[in-house]
Phi, psi and omega in degrees: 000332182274333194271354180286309170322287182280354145298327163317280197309288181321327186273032210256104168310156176286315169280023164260339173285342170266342179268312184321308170286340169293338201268326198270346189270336185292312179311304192308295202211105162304321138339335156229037177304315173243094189232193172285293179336313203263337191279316169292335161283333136343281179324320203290329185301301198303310187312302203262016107289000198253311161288352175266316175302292192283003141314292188316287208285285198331300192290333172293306180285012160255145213317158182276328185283338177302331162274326179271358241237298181299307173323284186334301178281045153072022179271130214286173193279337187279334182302265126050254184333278168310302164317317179237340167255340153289345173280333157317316191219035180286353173280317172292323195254348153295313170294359181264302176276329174297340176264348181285323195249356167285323181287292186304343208266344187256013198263120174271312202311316199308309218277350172268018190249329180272282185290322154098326194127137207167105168296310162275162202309164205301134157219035178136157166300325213265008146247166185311150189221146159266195175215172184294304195306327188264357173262345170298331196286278207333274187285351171300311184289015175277153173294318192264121223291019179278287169329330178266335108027257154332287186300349171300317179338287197312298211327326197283297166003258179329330190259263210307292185343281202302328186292327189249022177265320168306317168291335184282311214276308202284292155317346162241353165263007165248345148292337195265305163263043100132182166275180186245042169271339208253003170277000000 
């Protein structure tokens, strides 16, 4: 049922995930309809099928006898988990959050229904905050060409951001298992 769930969930266009979280934050706490909080819970909404599936698939593919094999020398089962099938599969659930977050990072709609937007500097969780995605919107539809200007900016921003989440990902998971030339 959860993995029925998160299939659901995953096929949920993102501005009905944005209305959903405006509606249930507007119901909770009016104090954050449009803040970073009801904008970071988007995300997070957006986020957690996309970590839930490539969790799932990582943890699957590590091997079963790779588990009884450690059960067999008597290492108790939570040890087991941690030690050996998360570590198994750990190349998988970094990629898994790395895809969780090229996907929240590219999401404009969620964050104009939440987060709203804020031309000026960070002023709290409990206010509109901005973001690259909403300066992309914002000044690319704009007439004047400084602004569209600026939004190429973000844009370029954002394609480093992601190039250097990517490199980091790659580099620590080639510092943590070694390289594969000597294999």
């Amino acid at each position: 049922t959860v993995r029925f769930a998160m299939d659901v969930m995953s096929g949920i266009p993102s501005i009905v995930i944005g209305i959903f979280v405006y509606t249930l934050v507007l119901t909770l706490n009016r104090q954050f309809v449009f803040s970073a909080v009801s904008g970071g819970v988007a995300l997070a909404v957006i986020m957690l099928p996309v970590v839930a599936r490539t969790s799932e698939e990582a943890l699957r593919l590590v091997p079963v006898t790779t588990r009884e094999a450690a059960l067999a020398l008597g290492i108790p089962k939570f040890k087991v988990t941690l030690r050996v099938v998360l570590a198994s599969a750990r190349g998988g659930l970094v990629t898994g959050g790395l895809l969780a977050v090229a996907r929240a990072a590219g999401e404009t709609a969620p964050l104009i229904m939440t987060a709203f937007g804020n031309p000026f500097g960070f002023q709290g969780f409990d206010h509109p905050i901005a973001s690259l995605t909403f300066v992309i919107f914002y000044y690319g539809t704009s007439a004047y060409e400084n602004w569209q200007g600026l939004a190429w900016g973000a844009t370029l921003i954002l394609i480093l951001i992601m190039l250097a989440i990517s490199i980091a990902a790659r580099i620590a998971l080639r510092s943590r298992f070694g390289s594969r030339e000597n294999a």
